[in-house]
Structure formats: C-alpha cells, structure tokens
C-alpha positions in Angstrom: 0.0 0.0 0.0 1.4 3.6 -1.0 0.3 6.4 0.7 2.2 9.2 -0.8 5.9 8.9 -2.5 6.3 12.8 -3.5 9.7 14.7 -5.1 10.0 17.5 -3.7 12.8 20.3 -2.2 12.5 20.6 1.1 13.2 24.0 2.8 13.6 22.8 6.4 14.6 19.0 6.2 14.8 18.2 9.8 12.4 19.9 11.2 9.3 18.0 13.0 6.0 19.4 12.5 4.4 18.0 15.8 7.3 18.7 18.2 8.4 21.6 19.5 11.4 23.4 18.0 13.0 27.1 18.2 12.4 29.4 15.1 16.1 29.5 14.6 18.3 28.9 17.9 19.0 26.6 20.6 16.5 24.7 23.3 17.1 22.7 25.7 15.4 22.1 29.0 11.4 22.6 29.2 10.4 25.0 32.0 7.5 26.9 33.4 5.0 24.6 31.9 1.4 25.6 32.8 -2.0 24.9 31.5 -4.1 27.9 31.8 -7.7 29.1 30.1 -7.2 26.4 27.8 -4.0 27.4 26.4 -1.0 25.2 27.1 2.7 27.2 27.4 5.5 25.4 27.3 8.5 28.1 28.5 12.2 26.3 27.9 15.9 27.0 27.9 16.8 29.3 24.9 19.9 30.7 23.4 18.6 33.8 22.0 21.9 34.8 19.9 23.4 31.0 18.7 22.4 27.2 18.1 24.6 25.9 20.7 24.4 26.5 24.9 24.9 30.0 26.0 23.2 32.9 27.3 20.2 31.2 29.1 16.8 32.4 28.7 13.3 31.4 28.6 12.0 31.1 25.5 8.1 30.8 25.3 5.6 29.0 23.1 2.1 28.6 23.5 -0.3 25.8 22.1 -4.0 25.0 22.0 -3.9 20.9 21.4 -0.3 20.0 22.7 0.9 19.7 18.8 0.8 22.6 17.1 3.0 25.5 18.6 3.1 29.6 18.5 6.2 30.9 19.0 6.8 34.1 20.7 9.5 36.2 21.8 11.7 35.4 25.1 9.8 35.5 28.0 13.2 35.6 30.4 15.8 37.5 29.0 19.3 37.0 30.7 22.2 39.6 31.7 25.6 40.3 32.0 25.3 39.2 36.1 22.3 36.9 35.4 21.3 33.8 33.1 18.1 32.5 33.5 18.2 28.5 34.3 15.3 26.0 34.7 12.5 26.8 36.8 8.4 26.1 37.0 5.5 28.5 37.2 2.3 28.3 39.2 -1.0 30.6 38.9 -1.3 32.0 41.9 -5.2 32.5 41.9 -5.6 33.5 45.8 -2.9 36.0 45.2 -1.0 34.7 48.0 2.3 36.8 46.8 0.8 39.4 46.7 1.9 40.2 43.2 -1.2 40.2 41.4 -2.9 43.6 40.6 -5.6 44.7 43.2 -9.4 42.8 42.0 -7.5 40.8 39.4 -7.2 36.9 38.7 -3.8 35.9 40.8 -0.7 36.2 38.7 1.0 33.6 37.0 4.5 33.2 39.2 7.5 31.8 37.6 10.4 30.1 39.6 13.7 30.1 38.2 17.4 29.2 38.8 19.3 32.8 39.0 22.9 31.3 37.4 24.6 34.8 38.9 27.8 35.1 36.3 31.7 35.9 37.1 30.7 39.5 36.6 27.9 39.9 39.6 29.1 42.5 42.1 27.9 40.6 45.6 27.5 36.9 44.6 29.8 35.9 41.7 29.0 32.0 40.9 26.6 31.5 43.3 23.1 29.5 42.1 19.9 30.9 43.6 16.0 30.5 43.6 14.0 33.8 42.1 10.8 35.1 41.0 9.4 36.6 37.9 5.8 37.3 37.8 2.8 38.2 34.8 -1.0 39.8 35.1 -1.9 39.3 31.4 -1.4 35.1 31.6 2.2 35.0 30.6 1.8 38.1 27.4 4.8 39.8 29.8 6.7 39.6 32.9 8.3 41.6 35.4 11.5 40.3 37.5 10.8 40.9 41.3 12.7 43.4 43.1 13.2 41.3 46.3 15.3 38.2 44.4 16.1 35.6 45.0 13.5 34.5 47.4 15.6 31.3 47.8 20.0 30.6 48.2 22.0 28.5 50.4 25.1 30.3 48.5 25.7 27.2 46.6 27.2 27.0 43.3 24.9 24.1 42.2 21.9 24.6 43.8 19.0 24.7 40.9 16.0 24.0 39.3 12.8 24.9 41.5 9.6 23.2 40.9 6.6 24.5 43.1 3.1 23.2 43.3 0.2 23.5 46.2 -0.4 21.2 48.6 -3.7 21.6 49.3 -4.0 19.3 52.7 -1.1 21.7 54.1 -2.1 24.9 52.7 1.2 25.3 52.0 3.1 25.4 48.4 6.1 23.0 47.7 9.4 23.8 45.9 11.5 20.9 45.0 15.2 21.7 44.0 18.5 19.7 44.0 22.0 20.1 44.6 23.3 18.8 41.7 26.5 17.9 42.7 25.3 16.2 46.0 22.9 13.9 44.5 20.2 15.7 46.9 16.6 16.7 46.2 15.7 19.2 48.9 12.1 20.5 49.6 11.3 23.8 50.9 7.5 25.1 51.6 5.9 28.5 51.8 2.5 30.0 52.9 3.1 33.2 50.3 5.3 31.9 47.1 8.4 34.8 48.6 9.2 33.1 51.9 10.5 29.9 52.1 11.2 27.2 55.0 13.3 24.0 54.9 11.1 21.2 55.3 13.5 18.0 54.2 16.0 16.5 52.4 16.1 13.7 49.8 18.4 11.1 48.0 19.1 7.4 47.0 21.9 5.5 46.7 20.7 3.8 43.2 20.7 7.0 41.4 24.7 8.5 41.8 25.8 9.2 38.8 27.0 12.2 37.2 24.4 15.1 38.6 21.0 15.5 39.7 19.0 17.6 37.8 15.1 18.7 36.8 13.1 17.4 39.8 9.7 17.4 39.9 7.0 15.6 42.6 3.4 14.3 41.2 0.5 13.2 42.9 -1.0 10.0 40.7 -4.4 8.4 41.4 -3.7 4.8 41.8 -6.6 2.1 40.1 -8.0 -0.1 42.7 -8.9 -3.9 42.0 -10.9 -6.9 43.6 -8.4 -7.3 45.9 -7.3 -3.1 46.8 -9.3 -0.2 46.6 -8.1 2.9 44.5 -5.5 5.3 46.0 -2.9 7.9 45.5 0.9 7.7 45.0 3.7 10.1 44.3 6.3 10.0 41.5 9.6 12.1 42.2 10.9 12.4 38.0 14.8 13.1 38.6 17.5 13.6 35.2 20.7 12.4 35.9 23.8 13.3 33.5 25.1 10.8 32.6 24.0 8.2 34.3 20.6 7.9 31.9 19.2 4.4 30.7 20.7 4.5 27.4 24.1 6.5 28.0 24.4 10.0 28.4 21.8 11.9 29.9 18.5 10.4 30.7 15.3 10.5 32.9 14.1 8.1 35.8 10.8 8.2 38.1 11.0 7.2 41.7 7.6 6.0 43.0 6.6 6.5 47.3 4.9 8.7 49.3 4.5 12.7 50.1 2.8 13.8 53.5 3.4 17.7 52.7 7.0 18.3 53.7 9.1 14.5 53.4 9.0 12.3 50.0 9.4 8.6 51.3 10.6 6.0 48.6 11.6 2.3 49.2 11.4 1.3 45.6 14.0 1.2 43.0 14.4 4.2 40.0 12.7 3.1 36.9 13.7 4.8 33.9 11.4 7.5 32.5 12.2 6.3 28.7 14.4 3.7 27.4 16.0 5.6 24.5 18.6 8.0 24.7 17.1 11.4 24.1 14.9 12.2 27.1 16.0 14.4 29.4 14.6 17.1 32.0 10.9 15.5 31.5 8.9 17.6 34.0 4.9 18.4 34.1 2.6 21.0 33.2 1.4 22.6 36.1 -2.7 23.4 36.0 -4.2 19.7 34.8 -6.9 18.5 36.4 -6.3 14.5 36.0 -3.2 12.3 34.8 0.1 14.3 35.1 1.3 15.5 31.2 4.8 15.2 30.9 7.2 17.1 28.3 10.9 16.4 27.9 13.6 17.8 26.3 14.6 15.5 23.2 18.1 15.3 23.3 21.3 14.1 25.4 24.1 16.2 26.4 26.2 13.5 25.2 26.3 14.8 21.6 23.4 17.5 21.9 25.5 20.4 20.1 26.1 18.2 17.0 22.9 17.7 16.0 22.9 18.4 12.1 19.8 20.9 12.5 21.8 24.8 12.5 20.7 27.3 13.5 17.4 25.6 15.5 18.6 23.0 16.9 17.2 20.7 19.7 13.3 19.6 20.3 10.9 18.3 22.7 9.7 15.3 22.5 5.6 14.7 22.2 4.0 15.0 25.4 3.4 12.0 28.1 0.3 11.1 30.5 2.1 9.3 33.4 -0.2 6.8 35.7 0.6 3.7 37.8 -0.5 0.3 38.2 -0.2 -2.4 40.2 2.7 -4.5 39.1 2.9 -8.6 38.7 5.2 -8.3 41.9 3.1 -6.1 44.0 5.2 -3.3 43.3 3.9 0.0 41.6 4.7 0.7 37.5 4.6 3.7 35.9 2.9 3.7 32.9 3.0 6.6 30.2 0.8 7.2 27.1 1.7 9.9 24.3 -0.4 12.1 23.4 -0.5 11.9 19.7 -1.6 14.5 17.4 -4.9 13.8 16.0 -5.0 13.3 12.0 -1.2 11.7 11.5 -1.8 8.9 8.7 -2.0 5.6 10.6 -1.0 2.2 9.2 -1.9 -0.6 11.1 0.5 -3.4 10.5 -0.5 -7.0 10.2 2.7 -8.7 10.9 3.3 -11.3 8.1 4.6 -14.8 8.8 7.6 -14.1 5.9 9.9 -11.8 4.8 7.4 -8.7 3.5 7.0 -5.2 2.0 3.8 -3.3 3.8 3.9 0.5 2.7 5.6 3.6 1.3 5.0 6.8 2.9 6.2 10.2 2.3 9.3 11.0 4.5 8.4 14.6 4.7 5.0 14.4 7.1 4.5 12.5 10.2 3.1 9.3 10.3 2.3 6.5 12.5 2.7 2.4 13.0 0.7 0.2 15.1 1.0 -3.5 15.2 2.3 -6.5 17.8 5.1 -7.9 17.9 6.2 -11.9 18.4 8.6 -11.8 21.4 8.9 -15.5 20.8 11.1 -15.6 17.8 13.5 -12.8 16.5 12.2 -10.5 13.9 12.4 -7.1 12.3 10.4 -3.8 11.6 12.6 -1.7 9.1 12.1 1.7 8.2 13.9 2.1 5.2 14.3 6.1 4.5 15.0 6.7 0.5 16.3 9.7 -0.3 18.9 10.7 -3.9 21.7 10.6 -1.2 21.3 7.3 -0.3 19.9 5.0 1.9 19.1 5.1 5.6 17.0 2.5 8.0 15.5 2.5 11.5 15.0 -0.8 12.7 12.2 -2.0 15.7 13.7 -5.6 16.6 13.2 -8.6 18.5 16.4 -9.5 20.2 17.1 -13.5 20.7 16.2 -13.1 24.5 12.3 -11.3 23.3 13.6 -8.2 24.1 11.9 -5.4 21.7 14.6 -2.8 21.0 14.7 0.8 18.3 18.1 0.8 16.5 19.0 4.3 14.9 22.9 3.2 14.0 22.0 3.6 10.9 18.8 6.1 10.5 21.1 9.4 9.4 22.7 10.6 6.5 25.5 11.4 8.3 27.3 9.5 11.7 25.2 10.9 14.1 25.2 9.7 18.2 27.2 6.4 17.0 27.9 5.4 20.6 24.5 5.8 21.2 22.8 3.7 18.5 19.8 1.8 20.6 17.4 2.0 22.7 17.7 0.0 26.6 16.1 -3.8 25.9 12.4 -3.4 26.9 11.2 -7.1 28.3 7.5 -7.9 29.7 8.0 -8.8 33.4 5.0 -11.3 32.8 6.0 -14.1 30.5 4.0 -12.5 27.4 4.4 -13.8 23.7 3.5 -10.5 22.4 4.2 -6.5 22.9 2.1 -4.0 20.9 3.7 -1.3 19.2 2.8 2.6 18.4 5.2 3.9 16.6 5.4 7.6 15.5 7.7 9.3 13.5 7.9 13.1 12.4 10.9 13.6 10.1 13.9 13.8 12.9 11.8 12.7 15.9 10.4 9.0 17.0 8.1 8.3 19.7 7.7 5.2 20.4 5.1 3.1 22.9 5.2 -0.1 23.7 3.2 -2.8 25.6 0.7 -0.2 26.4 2.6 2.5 27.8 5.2 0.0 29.6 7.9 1.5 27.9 8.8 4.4 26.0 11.5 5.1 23.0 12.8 8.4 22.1 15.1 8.6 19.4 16.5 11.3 16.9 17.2 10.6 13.8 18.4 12.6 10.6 17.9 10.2 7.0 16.9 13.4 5.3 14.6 11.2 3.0 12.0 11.3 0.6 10.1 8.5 0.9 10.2 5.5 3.7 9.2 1.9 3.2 8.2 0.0 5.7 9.2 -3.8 5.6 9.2 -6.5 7.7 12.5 -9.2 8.2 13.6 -11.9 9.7 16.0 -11.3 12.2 19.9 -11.5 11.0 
C-alpha cells in the first residue's frame, strides 16, 4: 500500500512538525510549563543569539492541542550578572504573593534558577531560587525586586519546581544540589518566603548530577483485591547516568505527607531511549500528570545536524501507575499523539514482507504487535537521492523489543549511542504492541501499552520511507 511517495525540495529538512522546536536557535530544558484558560505554554531554555548553549533564557511557546506551537518572543531574558536556568511556574489565583494587581485573577508566578555570572558585584558563581511574575497570563513579565527568594550560597543549587499542597495549605518547591545527588524541599505560605522542610536522595541513582526534579500526585486504580488510591512520582535527570548513555530521565515512585517524600522502591527509567531528558509536568491539569521532555542528550546535543534551530521536545506524556505482577507499583505513560497523522496498522506477516511507502516529509504513525517469541524485524527504510538510511524495531534472541537508529542518518550521528535500553515484559508474554510515530527527525515510540517508552533522533533526510518486515539476522 502507498500512501504518498512525492519529489519535492524541502526548505527545512529536519524539522518535526508536531514537536516543538525554536524558530532558529538553541532549546534545551522545558520550563514553566502551565496549563491555563485552555492554552498550554511550554517556557524552555533558549539561546537567544546561537544554536549551541549559551546565554540562558526562557524562550516561550504557546499551544491549544499540545501539537501545534506559536512561537513568541523570550519571555526571560538574561544579563551580563544573570542567566536564567530551569524553573516552573504556578498561577497563583488566591494572590498569595501578593503580586497580582488589586481585584485581578492571581498572577502567573515563575520560579527560576538565577545562574549569577563571574561578573555579579555581591554573589559571583553563586546558584539561587528567584521570582518573575505576569498579570496578562504569561503576554509579559516583570522580575521581582526582592530576588532571590531562595539561596543556600551554593554554586549548584537549581532548578525549582513548586506546586500547592492543598491538605497543608502550604506550596512545595522541589530543588537539587546537583553535585550532592540531593533533592531538597522547601515550603511556603506566600510563594516569597520559604522554610526548609526535608532533604532527599538514593543511593541507586549516583551518577553524574542530579538535575530537573519534579513531585506528582498519581491516582492509583483499585482492583478486587485493593481499593483505589494515591501515589507520588519524584521524575529526577541524571547526567550521565541515563538508561541509554548520556543523559536520561528516571521516576521514583513513594509517598508525600506535605513536607518528606518517602521511597523504598528502585528508580525506573522515564524512557528507554537515549534522548529524554529534563521530563517535567505541566502545572494546571486537572487529572493524569502530562509530561514534556527535552529531546536530546548532552552526550552529543551540540552536534545535532539541524543549525541554527537546533534541539526539540519530545511529544508530550500522561504518566499513571498500576499495580505490578510483583506487588510493586509501574509507571505507565501514554503519548499524546496528534490527532490526523496517517495511521497504518501493521498485520505482521509470517515471511519476509513489503507493507507500505510513505512520504518521508509528514508525520506518520505504526501500530502492530510484535512476536517476542522468535526474532524479527520492523525496518524503516528512509529513501532519499543521497542514499539509503534505516531504522530498525527488533526482537532480540532473548524477546527483548529494541529501536536501533545506527544507521537512521545521512551522516554519523550519536554512534555510541545507536539503541534504545532492551524493553522485556516482566510477565512471561508472547507478544508487545507497538505505536510507533515518526515526524521527520523525531520518534516516539510506545510499547506494551505504555510500559515503555522510546525516544530517538534521527536525521535520514529522506523522501520516501518503506516500511518492511524481516527476519531477524
């Protein structure tokens, strides 16, 4: 079946359509993500003056469906003593900081990582928490006077995330020290003044730094034998130290009573492919926690073959948890996919098989199920008139179901980091569903309903893609 197999010039090879991406500089981590009136902004780190790190600002977009994006200008603009690192932002609708305009809807607050430079005249070096606040839902902002609100005149000390905790009456910011390998928690009655409350870490999770935190509440299903509950997921990037080399993402599952996060399980990676990192969640949804992540690893991130945008986030993530064959809780993610991406629904053939050609240039999307019992092969094979490139969903001799991009580029891109961590049922299953989606330079993929995750970039530069299946070599 051919869907579309067009010749055409491309102006923007690389560039997804459904994933986020700067007009014509460098990302990297999401921050101040917030749901509000119905309009979804995703904030992020930004480069306004190159396509490699530097100079860190917020950027801003702003989206109605999660898929389509509006760029706008930088929301956070840095300084010659100041650089604006990762943060969160909360809509303060009681007005509790007093910031908000007399009669008005609370203002939207933004937290953020003051990175003071060589150059600042009191506190050269030095990492602290501070405030930036808007009254027209984000359209502008205005630094407060009184920052930071937080320091404990660390040099490593970063990356607030604040929510309400309603049974306190008391908002949470969770931070790290990077260097420590140490989440610490601090809570506040008014968003400006802020109280230790506790202190954080694991001994499974000790490589490189500690970076991004975030705390979510997840409902929990009940069953015949439990009824429903709650849980907390702490989502904590380490670099390196990820699941797949480099940089990577992993979710810690316990308990939160207001001021102490308990956890007696072990880390469970976020996503099992190599460009995931700094996954944190939109504050403002009602419901399942949506997750964005940055879609890269600091491994290679500044050679990605995309000048002068370069970098993307991945598609957004509802995160939930089940009950687990072992008692234990799993976290279980679903993307959200954009609505109208062509669909092909693969009925996986007992031979050797050609399914479909589709055109390289717009997204599309696989489903099928996969055999875990005997080796096999999905192949993506990416035409193009400077030559061939494929991206390969395998079956490993031991079931394991993995996403090999060694060789998905036109050029060697990431080659230590060709493949995706092994995912393998923990109940002895003959078969893992697949949803595979692919938008030019960005996969998503979703396996074993929401089990595991995949993200992967690639760069094949095609025209067309056929989709075959083989056996295993």
């Amino acid at each position: 079946m051919t869907i579309t197999s067009p010749s055409r010039q491309r102006a923007d090879l690389h560039r997804p359509r459904f994933h986020l991406t700067p007009e014509a500089t460098w990302m990297n981590d999401p921050n101040g993500l917030v749901v509000i009136d119905g309009t979804w902004h995703a904030f992020f780190q930004n480069n306004p003056h190159g396509s490699t790190w530097g100079n860190m600002s917020w950027g801003h977009a702003i989206s109605d469906d999660l898929a389509t994006w509006t760029r706008l200008p930088v929301a956070l603009p840095c300084s010659e003593t100041e650089l604006i690192f990762s943060g969160s932002i909360v809509h303060d609708a009681e007005n509790t900081s007093g910031l908000g305009a007399p009669g008005a809807d609370g203002p939207l607050v933004a937290f953020y990582t003051s990175a003071y430079t060589p150059s600042h005249p009191t506190t050269p070096g030095i990492q602290a928490q501070s405030v930036a606040f808007s009254q027209d839902r984000g359209a502008s902002w205005t630094f407060y006077e009184n920052n930071p609100v937080l320091t404990r005149d660390s040099e490593n000390f970063r990356d607030p995330k604040v929510f309400f905790h309603p049974e306190s009456q008391r908002w949470v910011m969770v931070t790290v020290e990077a260097l420590d390998h140490c989440v610490h928690l601090h809570t506040s009655v008014d968003l400006l003044t802020w109280e230790p409350a506790s202190t954080f870490t694991h001994p499974a999770l000790d490589g490189g730094i500690w970076e991004c935190p975030d705390l979510v509440r997840v409902q929990v299903p009940g069953d015949e034998s439990a009824a429903a509950r709650e849980a907390w997921v702490l989502v904590l990037s380490t670099n390196p130290g990820g699941p797949a080399g480099g940089s990577g993402t992993y979710t810690l599952v316990g308990e939160f009573d207001g001021r102490r996060f308990t956890s007696d399980a072990a880390p469970q990676p976020l996503d099992l492919g190599p460009d995931c990192y700094a996954a944190v969640s939109f504050s403002g949804v009602d419901g399942d926690p949506v997750l964005l992540g940055w879609m890269n690893n600091w491994a290679y991130a500044e050679q990605t073959p995309t000048a002068p945008w370069r970098s993307a986030m991945t598609l957004p993530r509802t995160l939930h948890l089940e009950p687990g064959a072992d008692g234990a809780l799993d976290v279980v993610q679903h993307l959200i996919i954009p609505e109208g991406i062509p669909t092909l629904d693969l009925e996986m053939p007992s031979a050797p098989a050609e399914l479909a050609t589709v055109d390289a240039g717009q997204p599309f999307r696989l489903r099928g199920v996969l055999s875990t019992e005997v080796p096999s092969r999905v192949v993506l094979r990416f035409r193009s008139e400077l030559g061939t490139r494929q991206l390969v969903l395998e079956v490993d001799e031991d079931g394991g179901v993995v996403l090999d991009r060694g060789d998905a580029s036109l050029d060697s891109f990431a080659a230590e980091h060709p493949r995706s961590v092994p995912y393998r049922p923990q109940a002895a299953r003959s078969e893992v569903a697949f949803d595979l989606v692919v938008d030019r330079s960005c996969v998503d993929l979703e396996l074993d309903g929401g089990r595991a995750l995949v993200s992967q970039q690639i760069f094949p530069g095609a025209e067309t893609v056929t989709v075959l299946v083989e056996a295993a070599s």
